[in-house]
Biopython code that builds the backbone (N, CA, C, O; Angstrom):
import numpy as np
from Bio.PDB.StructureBuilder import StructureBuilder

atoms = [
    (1, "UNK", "N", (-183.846, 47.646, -14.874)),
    (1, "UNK", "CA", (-183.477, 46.426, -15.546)),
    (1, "UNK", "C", (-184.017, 45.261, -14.706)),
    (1, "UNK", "O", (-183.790, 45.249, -13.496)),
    (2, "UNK", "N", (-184.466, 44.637, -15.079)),
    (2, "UNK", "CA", (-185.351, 43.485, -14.681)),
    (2, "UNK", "C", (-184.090, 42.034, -14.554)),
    (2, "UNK", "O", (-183.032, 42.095, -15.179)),
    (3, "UNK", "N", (-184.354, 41.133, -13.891)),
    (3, "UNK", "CA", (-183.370, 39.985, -13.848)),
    (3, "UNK", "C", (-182.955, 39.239, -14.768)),
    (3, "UNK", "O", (-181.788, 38.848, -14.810)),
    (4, "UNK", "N", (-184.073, 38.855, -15.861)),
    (4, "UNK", "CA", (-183.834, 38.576, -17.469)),
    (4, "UNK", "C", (-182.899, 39.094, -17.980)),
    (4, "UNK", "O", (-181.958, 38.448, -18.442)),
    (5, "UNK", "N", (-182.992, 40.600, -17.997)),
    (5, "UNK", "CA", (-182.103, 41.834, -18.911)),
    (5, "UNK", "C", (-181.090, 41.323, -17.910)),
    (5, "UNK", "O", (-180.586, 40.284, -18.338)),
    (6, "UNK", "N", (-180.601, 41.688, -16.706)),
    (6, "UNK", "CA", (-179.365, 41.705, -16.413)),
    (6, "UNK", "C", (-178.785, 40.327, -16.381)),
    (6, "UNK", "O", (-177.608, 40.207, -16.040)),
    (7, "UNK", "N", (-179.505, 39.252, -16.707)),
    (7, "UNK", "CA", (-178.465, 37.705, -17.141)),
    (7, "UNK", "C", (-178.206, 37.773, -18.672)),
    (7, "UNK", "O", (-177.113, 37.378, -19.075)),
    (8, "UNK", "N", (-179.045, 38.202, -19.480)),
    (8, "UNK", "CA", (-178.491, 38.616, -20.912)),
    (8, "UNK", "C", (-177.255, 39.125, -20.674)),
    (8, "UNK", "O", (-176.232, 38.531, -21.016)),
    (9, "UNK", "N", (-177.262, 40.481, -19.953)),
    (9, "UNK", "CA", (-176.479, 41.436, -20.115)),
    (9, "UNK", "C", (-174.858, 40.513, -19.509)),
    (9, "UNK", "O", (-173.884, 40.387, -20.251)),
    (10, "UNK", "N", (-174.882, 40.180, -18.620)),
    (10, "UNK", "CA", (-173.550, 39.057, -17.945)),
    (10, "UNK", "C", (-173.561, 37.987, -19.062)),
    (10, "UNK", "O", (-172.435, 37.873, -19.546)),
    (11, "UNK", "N", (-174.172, 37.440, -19.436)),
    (11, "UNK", "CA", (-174.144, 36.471, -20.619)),
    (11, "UNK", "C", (-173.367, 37.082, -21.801)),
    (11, "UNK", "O", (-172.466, 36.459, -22.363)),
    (12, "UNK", "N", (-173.686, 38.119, -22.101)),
    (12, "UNK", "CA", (-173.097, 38.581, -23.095)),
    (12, "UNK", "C", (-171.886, 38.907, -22.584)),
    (12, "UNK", "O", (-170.898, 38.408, -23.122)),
    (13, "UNK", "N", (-171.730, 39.730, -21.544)),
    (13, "UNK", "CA", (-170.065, 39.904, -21.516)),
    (13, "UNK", "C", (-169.256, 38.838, -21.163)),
    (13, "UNK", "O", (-168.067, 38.907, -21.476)),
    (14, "UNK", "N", (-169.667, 37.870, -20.574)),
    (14, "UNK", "CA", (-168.663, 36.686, -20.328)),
    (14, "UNK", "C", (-168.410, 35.594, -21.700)),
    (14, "UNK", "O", (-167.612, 34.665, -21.828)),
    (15, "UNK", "N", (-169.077, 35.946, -22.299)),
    (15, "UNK", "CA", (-169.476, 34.779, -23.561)),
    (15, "UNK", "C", (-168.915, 33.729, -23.791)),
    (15, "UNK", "O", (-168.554, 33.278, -24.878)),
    (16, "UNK", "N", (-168.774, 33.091, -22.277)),
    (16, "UNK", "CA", (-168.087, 31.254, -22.561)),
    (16, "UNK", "C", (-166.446, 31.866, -22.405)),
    (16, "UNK", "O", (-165.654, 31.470, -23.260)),
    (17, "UNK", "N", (-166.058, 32.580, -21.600)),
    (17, "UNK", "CA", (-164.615, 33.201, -21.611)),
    (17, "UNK", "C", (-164.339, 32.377, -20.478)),
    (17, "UNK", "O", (-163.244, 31.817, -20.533)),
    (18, "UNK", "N", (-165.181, 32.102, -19.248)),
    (18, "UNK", "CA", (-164.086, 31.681, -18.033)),
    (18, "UNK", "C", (-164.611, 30.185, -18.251)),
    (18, "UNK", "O", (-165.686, 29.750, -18.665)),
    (19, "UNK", "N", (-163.111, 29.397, -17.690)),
    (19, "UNK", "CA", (-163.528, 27.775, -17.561)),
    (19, "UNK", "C", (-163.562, 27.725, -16.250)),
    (19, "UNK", "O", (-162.872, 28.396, -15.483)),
    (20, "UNK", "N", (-164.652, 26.643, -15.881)),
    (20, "UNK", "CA", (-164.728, 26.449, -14.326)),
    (20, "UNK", "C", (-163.429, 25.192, -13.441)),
    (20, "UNK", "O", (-163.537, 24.701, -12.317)),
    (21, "UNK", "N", (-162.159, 24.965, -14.591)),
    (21, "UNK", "CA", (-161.120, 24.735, -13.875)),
    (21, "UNK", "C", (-159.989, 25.555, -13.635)),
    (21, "UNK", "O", (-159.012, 25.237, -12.956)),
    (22, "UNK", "N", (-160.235, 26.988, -14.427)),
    (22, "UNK", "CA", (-158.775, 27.375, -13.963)),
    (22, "UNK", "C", (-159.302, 29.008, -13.463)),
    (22, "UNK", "O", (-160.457, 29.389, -13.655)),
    (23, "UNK", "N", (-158.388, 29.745, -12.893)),
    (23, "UNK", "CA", (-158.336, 30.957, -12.203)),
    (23, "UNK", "C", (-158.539, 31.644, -13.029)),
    (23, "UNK", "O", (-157.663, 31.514, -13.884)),
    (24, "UNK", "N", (-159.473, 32.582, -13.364)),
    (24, "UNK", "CA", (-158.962, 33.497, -14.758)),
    (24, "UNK", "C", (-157.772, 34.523, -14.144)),
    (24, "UNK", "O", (-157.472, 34.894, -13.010)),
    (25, "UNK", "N", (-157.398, 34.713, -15.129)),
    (25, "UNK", "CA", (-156.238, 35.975, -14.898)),
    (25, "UNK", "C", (-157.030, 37.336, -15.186)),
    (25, "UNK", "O", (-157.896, 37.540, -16.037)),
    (26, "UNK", "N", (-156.507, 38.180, -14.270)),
    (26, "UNK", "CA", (-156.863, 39.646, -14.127)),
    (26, "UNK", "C", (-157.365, 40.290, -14.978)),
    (26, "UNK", "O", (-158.447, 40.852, -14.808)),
    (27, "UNK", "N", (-156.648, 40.353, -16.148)),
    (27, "UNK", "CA", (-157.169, 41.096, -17.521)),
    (27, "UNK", "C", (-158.322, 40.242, -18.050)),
    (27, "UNK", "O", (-159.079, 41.068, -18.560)),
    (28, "UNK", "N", (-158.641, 39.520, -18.138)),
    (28, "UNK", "CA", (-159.664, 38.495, -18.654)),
    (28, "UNK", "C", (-160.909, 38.942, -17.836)),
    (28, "UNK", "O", (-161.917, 39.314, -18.437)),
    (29, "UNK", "N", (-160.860, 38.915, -16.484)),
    (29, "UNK", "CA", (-161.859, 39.548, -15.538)),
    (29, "UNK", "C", (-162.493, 40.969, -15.904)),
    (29, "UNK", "O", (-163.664, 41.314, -16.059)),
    (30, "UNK", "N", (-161.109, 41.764, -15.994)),
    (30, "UNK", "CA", (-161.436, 43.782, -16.444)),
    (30, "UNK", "C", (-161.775, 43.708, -17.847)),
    (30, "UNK", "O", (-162.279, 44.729, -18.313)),
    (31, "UNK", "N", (-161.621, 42.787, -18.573)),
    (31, "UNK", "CA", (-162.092, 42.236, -19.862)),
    (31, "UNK", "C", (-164.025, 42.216, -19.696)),
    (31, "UNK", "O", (-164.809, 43.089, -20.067)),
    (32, "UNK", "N", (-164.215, 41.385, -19.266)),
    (32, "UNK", "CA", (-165.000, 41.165, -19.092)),
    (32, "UNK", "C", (-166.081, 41.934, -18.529)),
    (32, "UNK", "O", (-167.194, 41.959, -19.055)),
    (33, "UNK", "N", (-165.708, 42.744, -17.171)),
    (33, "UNK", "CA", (-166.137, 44.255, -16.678)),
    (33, "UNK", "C", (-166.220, 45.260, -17.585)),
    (33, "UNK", "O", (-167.172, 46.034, -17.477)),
    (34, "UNK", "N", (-165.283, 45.446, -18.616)),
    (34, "UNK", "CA", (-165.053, 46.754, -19.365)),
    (34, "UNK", "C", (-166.623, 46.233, -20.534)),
    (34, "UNK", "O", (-167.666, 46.885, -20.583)),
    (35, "UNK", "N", (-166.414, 45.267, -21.132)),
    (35, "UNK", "CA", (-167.388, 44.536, -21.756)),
    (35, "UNK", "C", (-169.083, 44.647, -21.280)),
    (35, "UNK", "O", (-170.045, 45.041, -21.939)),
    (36, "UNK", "N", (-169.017, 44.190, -20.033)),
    (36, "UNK", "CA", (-170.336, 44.660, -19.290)),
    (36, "UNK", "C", (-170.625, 45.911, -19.264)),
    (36, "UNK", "O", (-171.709, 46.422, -19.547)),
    (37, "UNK", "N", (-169.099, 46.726, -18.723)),
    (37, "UNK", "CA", (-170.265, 48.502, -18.643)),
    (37, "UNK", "C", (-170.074, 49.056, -20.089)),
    (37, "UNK", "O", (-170.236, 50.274, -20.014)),
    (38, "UNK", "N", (-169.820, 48.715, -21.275)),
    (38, "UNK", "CA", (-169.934, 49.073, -22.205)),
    (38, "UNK", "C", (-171.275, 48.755, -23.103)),
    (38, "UNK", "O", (-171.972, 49.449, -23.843)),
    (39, "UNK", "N", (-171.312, 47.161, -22.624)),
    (39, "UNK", "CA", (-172.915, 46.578, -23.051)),
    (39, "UNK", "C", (-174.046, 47.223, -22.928)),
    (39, "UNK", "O", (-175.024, 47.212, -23.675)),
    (40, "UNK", "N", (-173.783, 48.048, -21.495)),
    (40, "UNK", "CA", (-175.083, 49.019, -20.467)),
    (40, "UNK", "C", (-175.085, 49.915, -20.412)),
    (40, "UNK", "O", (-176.056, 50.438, -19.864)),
    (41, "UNK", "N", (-173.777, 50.940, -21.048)),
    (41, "UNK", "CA", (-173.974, 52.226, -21.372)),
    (41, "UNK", "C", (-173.707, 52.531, -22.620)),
    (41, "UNK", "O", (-174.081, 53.660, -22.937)),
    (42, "UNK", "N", (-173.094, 51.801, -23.589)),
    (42, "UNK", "CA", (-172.607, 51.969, -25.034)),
    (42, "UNK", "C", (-171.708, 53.239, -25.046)),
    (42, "UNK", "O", (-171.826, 54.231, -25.766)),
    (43, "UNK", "N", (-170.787, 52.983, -24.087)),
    (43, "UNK", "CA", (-169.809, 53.882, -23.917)),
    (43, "UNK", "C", (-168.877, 53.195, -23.476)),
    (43, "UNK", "O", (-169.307, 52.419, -22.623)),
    (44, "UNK", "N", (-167.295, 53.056, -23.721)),
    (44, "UNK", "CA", (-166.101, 52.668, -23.875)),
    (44, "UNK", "C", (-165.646, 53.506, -23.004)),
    (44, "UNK", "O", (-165.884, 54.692, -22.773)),
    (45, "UNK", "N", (-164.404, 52.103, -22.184)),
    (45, "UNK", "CA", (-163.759, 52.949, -20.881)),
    (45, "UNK", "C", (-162.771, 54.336, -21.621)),
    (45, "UNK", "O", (-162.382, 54.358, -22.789)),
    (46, "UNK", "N", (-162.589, 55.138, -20.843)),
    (46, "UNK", "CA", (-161.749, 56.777, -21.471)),
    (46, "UNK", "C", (-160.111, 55.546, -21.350)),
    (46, "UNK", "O", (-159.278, 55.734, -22.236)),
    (47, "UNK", "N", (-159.827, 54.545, -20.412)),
    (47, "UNK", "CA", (-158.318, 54.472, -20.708)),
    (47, "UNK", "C", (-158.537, 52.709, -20.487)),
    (47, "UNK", "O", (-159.385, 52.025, -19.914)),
    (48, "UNK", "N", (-157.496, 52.467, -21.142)),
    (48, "UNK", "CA", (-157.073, 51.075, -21.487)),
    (48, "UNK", "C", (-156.878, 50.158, -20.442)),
    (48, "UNK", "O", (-156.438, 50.948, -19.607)),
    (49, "UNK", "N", (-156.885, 48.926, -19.803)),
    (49, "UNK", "CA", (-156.312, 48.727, -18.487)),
    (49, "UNK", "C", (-155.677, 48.383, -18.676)),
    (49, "UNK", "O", (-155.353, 47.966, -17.564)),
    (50, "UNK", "N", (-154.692, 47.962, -19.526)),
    (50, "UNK", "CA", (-153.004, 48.410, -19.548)),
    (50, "UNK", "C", (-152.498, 49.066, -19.088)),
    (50, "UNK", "O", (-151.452, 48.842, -18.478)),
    (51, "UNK", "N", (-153.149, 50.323, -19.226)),
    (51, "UNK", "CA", (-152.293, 52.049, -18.644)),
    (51, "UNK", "C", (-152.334, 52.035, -17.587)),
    (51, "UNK", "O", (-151.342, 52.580, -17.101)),
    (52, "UNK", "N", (-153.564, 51.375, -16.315)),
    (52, "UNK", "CA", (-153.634, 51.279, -15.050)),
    (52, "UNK", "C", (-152.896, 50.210, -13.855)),
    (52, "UNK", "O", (-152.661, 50.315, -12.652)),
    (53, "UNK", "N", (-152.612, 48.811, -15.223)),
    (53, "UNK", "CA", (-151.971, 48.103, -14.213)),
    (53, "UNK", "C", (-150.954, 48.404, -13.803)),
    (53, "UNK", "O", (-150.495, 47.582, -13.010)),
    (54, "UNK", "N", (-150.304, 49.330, -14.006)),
    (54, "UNK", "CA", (-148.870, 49.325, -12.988)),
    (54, "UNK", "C", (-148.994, 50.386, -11.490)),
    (54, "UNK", "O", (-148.236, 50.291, -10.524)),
    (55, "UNK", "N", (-150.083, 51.323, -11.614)),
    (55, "UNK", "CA", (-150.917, 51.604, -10.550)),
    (55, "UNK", "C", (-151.349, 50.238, -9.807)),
    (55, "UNK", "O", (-150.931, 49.773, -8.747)),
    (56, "UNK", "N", (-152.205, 49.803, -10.597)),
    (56, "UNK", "CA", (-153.596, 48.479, -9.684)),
    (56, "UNK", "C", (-152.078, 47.480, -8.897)),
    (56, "UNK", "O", (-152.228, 46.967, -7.787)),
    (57, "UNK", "N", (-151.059, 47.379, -9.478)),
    (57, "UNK", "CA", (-149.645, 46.540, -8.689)),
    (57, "UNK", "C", (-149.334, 47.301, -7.583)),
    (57, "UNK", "O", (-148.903, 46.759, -6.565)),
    (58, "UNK", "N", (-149.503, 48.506, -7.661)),
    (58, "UNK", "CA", (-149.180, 48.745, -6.643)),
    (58, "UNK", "C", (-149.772, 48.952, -5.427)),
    (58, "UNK", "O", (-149.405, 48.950, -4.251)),
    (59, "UNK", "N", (-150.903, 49.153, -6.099)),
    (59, "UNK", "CA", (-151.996, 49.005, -4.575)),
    (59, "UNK", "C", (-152.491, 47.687, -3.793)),
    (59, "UNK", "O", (-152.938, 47.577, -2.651)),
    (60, "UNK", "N", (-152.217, 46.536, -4.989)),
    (60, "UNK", "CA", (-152.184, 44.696, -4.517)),
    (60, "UNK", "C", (-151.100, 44.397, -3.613)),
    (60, "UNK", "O", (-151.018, 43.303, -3.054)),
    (61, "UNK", "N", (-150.177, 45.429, -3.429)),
    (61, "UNK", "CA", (-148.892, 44.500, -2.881)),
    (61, "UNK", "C", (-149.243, 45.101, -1.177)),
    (61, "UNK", "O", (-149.606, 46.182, -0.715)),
    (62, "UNK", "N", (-148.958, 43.946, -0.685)),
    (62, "UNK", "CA", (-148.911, 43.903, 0.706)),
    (62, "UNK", "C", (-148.072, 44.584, 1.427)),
    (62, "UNK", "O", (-148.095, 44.490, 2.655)),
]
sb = StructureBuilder()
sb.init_structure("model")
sb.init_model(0)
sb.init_chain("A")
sb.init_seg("    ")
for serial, (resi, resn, name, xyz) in enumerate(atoms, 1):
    if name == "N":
        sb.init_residue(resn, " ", resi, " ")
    sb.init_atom(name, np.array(xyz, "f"), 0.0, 1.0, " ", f" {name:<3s}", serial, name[0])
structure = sb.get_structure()
């Protein structure tokens, strides 16, 4: 993939989603990731990240 293809490819998964004043929130981000590797493999994550955040909490906490 050449540098063209891969700013399409981020272009497309972000599509005007983050504003450059506020933090995005978490899901908006894995949103956005799940979006990208789906763009580049045309394959859909096997599980939801719903089902994972209460795992991903527990590995954030200090």
């Amino acid at each position: 993939m050449d540098r063209a293809e891969a700013a399409r490819a981020v272009e497309n998964a972000i599509g005007g989603r983050f504003k450059s004043w506020a933090t995005p929130k978490r899901t908006l981000i894995e949103s956005v990731g799940e979006d990208l590797a789906v763009g580049l493999t045309g394959h859909a994550p096997y599980q939801d990240h719903r089902e994972r955040e209460r795992l991903e909490d527990l590995h954030d906490c200090d």
